[in-house]
C-alpha positions as CSV (number, residue, x, y, z in Angstrom):
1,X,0.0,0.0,0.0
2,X,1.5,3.5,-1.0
3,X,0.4,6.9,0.0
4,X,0.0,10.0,-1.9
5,X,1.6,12.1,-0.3
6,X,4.7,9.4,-0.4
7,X,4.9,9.5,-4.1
8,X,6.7,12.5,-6.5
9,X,5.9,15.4,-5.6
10,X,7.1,17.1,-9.0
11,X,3.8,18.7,-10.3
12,X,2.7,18.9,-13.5
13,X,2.9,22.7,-13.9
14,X,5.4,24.3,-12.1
15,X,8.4,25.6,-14.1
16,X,12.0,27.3,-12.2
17,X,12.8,31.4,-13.2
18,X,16.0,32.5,-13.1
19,X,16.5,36.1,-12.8
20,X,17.7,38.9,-10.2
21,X,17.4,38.5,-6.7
22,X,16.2,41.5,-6.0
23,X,11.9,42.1,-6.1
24,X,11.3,44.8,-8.3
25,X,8.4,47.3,-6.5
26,X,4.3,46.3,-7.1
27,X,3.2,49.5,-8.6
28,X,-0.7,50.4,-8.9
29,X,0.0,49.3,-12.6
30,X,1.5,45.8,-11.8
31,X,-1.1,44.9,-9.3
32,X,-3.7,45.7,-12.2
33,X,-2.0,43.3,-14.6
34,X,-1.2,40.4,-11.9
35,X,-5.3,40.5,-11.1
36,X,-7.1,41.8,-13.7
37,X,-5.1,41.3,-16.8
38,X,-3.2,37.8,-15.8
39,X,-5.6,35.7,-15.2
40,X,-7.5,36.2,-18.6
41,X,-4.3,35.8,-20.2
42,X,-3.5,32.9,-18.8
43,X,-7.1,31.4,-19.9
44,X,-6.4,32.8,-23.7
45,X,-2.8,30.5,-23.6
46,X,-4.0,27.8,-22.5
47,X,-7.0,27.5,-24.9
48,X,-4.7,28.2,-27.7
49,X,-2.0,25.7,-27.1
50,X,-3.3,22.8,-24.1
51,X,0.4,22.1,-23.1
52,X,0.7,24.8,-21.6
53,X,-0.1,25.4,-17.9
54,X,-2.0,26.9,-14.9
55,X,0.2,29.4,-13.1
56,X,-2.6,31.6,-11.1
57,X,-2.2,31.1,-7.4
58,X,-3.0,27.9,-5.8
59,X,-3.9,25.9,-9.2
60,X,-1.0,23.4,-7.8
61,X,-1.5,22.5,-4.6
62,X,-3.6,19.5,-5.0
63,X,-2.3,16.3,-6.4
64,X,-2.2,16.2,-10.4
65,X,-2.1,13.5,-12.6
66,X,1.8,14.0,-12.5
67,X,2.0,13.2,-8.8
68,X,-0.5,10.0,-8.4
69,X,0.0,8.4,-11.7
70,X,4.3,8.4,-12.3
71,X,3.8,10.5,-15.9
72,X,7.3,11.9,-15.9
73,X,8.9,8.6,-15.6
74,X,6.4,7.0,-18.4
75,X,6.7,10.0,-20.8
76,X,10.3,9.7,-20.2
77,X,10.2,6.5,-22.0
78,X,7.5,7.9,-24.8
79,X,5.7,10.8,-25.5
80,X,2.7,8.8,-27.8
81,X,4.1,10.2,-31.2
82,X,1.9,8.7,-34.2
83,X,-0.4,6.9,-32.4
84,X,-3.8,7.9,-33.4
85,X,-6.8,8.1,-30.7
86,X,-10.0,8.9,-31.3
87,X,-12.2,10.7,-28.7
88,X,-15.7,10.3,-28.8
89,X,-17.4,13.2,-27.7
90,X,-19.1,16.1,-28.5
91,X,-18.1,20.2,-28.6
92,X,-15.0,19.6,-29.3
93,X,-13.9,23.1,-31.1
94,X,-12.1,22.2,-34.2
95,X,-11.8,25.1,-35.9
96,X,-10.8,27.3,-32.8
97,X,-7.8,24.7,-32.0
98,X,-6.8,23.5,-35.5
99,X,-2.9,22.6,-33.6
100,X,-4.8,20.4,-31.0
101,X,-6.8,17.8,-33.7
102,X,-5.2,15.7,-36.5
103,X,-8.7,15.2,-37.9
104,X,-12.1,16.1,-36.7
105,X,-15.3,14.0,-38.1
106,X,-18.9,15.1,-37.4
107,X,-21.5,11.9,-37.4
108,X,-24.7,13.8,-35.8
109,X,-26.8,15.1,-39.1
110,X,-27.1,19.1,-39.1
111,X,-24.7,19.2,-35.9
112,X,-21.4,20.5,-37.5
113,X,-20.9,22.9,-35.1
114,X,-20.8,20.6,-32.1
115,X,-17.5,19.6,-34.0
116,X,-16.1,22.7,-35.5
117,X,-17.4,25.9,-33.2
118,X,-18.7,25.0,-29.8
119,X,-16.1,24.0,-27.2
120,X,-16.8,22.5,-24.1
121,X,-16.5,18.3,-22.9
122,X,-14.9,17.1,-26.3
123,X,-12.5,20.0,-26.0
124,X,-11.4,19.5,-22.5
125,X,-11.2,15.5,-23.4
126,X,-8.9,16.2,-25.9
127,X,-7.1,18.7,-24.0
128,X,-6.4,16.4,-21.1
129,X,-5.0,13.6,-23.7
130,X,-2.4,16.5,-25.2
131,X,-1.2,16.6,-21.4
132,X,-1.2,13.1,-20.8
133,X,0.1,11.7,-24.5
134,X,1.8,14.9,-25.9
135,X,2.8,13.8,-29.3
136,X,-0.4,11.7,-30.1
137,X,-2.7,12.0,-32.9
138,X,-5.8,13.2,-31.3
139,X,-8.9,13.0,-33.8
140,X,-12.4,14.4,-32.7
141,X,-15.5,12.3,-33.3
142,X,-18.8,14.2,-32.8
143,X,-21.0,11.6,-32.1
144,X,-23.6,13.0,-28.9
145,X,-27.2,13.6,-30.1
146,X,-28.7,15.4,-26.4
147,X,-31.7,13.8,-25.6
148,X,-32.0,10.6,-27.9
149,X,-29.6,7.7,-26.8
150,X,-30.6,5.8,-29.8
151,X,-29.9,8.3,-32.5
152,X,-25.9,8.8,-30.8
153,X,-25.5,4.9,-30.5
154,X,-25.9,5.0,-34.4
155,X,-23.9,8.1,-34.7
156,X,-21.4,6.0,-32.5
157,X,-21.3,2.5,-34.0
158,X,-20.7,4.5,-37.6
159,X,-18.0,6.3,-35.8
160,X,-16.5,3.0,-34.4
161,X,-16.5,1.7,-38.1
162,X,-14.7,4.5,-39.4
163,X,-12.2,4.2,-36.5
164,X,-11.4,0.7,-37.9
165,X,-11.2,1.4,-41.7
166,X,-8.9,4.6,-40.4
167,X,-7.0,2.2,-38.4
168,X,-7.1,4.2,-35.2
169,X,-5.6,2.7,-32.2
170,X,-7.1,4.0,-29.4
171,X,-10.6,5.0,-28.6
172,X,-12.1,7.1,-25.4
173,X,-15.7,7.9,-24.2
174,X,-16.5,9.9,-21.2
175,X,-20.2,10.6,-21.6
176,X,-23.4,9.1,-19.4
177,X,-23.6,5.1,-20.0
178,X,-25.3,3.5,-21.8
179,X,-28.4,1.4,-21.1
180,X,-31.2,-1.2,-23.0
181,X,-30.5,-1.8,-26.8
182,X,-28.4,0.9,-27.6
183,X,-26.2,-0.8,-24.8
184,X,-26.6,-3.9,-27.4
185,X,-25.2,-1.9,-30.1
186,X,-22.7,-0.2,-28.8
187,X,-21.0,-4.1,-27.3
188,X,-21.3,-5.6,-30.8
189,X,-19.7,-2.0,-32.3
190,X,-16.9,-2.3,-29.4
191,X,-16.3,-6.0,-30.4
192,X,-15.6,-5.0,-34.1
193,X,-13.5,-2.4,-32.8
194,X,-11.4,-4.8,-30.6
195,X,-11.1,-7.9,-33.2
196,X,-9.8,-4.5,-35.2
197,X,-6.9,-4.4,-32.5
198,X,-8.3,-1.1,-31.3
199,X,-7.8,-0.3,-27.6
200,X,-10.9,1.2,-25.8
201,X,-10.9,3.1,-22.7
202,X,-14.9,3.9,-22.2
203,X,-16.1,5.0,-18.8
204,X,-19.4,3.2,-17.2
205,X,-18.8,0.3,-19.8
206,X,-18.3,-3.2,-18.4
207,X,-17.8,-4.8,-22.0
208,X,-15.4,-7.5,-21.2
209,X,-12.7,-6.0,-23.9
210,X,-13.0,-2.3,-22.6
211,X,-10.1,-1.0,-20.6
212,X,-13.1,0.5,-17.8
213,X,-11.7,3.1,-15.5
214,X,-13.0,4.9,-12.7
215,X,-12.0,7.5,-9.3
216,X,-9.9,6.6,-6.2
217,X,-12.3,5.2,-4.7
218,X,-13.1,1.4,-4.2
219,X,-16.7,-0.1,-5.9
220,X,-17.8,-1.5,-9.2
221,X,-19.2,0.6,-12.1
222,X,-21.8,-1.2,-14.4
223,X,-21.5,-4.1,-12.5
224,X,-17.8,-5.3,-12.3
225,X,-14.8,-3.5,-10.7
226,X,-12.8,-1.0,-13.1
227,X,-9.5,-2.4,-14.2
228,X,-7.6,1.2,-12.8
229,X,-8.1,4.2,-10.8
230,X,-7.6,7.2,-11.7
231,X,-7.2,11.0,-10.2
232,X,-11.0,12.5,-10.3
233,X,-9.8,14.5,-11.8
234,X,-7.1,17.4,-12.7
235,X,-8.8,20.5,-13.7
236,X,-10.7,21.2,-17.0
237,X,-9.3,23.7,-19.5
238,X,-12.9,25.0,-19.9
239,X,-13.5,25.8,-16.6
240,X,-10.0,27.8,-16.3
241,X,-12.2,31.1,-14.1
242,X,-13.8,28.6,-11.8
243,X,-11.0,26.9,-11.5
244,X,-8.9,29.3,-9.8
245,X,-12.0,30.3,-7.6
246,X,-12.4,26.8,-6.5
247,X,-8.5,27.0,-5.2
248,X,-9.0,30.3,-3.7
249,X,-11.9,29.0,-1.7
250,X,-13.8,31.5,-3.3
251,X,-17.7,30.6,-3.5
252,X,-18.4,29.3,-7.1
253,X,-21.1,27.4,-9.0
254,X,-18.7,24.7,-9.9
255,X,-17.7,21.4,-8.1
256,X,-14.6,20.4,-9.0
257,X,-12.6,17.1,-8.2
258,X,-15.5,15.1,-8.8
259,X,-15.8,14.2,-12.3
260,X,-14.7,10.9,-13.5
261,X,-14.9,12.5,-17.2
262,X,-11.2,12.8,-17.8
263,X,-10.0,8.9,-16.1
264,X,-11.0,7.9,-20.3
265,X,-8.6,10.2,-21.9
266,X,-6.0,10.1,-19.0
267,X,-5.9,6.0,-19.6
268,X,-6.0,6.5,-23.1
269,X,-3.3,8.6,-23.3
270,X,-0.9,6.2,-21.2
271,X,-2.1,3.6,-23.9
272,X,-0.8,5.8,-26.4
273,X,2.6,6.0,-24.5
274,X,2.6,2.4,-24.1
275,X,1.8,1.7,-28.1
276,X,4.7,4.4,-28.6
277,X,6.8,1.8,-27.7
278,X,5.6,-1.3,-29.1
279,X,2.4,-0.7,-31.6
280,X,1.3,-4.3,-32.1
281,X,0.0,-4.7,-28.6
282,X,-3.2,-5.8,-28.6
283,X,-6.9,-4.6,-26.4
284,X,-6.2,-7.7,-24.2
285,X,-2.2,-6.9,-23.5
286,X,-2.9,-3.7,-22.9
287,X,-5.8,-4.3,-20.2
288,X,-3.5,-6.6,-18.3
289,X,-0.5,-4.6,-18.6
290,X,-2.6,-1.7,-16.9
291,X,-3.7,-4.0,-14.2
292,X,-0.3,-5.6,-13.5
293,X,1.5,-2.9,-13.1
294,X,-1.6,-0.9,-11.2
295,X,-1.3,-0.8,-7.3
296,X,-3.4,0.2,-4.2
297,X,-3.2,3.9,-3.3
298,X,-5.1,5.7,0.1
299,X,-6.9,8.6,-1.1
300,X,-8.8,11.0,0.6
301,X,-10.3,8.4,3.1
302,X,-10.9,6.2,0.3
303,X,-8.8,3.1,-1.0
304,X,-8.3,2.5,-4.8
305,X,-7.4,-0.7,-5.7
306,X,-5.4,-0.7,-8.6
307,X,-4.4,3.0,-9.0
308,X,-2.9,3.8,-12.5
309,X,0.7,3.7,-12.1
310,X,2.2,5.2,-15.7
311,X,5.9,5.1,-15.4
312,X,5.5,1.1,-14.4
313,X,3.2,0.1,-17.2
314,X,5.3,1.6,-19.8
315,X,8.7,0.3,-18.5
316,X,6.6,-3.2,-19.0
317,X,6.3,-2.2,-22.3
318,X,9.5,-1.4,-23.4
319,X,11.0,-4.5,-21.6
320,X,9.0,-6.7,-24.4
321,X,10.5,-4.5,-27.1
């Protein structure tokens, strides 16, 4: 059993400045651009390029995915370059980050813009698998009709197919599960996509072939126990404002740390670093690589079984090379 607190503290945004030793004097004018000025700034930078990082006060002092999961020692190894993940999503913002997507596809009828101008969850998924894989191929699948789980399974199964004839490799979904016969369409669409060779990482799906992640916590999620735990979860790129007001503990509408959205693309993305490395692994070596090399973590009065552990799963890896 390993604690938290026990493991690198190195975060995932903090940088060292070298400069004078002296402080230079906090005129009216500075004060105005550290607190009004900064923090929009630092919003407009990080929506234009999603490696870069949260530097407002406070937006490190809770564990990141850099300090629970052992990413600088797996992207030591590989950084994901050329392997091709596919996030299936919706308001993804193609057109607004052009340098984030290799490809974005729109399978929702009369919904274009879902793909191309609104960003919001298929944006942030993507943006967390540019932090977690940096030099993967991230395409954007809009495949989310609101209010009609029938009409998005068809979006989605059409959107699995195309993922095979593209050869994709990996495949995430972080949306509500799914229930009744869509829930029959979308197991025989993920079995095409496995006998394909394509790894999927879809939250609140027990399909026997899905990679199924979840929190630190302990529990089962659509009826059998996730194969890894993951940080619930970092912070969102589109919630940048509320971000920093959560930290401050400022009063603010939104609740973060609660989400398990992001484990999909955060699991993904360290099957990206593992394919890196070796690119014939298959759905099945991938899943028990993950849970090999996983171990129990204590978390916020919680225990997680089989915590993601990054660095450990892709040193496996490159021991079969």
């Amino acid at each position: 059993m390993i604690d938290a607190h026990s493991l690198d503290r190195g975060r995932a945004n903090t940088g060292k400045f070298r400069g004078r030793a002296r402080r230079p004097r906090m005129t009216l004018v500075r004060w105005f651009l550290l607190f009004a000025v900064w923090p929009t700034l630092v919003a407009v930078l990080h929506a234009e390029d999603p490696k870069s990082v949260l530097v407002f006060p406070g937006a490190n002092k809770r564990e990141t995915y850099f300090t629970i999961h052992n990413l600088r020692a797996a992207q030591g190894l590989s950084t994901g370059r050329g392997i091709k993940v596919g996030i299936l999503d919706h308001s993804f913002g193609t057109t607004l980050h052009p340098k984030l997507y290799a490809e974005g596809r729109n399978f929702v009828k009369g919904d274009e813009a879902s793909l191309s101008e609104h960003e919001w969850h298929g944006y942030w998924m993507a943006a967390v698998l540019r932090e977690i894989a940096p030099e993967a191929e991230i395409y954007a699948l809009n495949i989310i009709v609101f209010d009609d789980p029938a009409a998005t399974m068809d979006a989605m199964s059409r959107a699995i197919d195309w993922a095979v004839e593209r050869r994709i490799d990996v495949l995430t979904y972080s949306q509500e599960a799914v229930k009744g016969e869509p829930r029959t369409v979308l197991d025989r669409a993920l079995d095409r996509a496995h006998k394909a060779g394509i790894v999927t990482t879809f939250i609140h799906c027990s399909e026997p072939g899905n990679i199924l992640p979840s929190g630190l916590w302990s529990g089962t999620d659509d009826g059998r126990e996730p194969d890894v735990n993951v940080l619930h979860y970092d912070y969102s790129v589109v919630f940048i404002d509320e971000y920093r007001k959560a930290v401050a503990g400022e009063k603010t509408w939104y609740q973060p740390f609660l989400s398990v959205s992001s484990t999909s693309p955060v699991v993904g993305g360290v099957v990206a670093l593992m394919k890196g490395l070796k690119p014939d692994l298959t759905p099945a070596q991938c899943k028990a690589i993950l849970r090999e090399t996983a171990r129990p973590l204590e978390f916020e009065g919680e225990t997680a079984p089989r915590t993601l552990d990054a660095g450990a799963a892709v040193s496996r890896v490159k021991a079969l090379r």
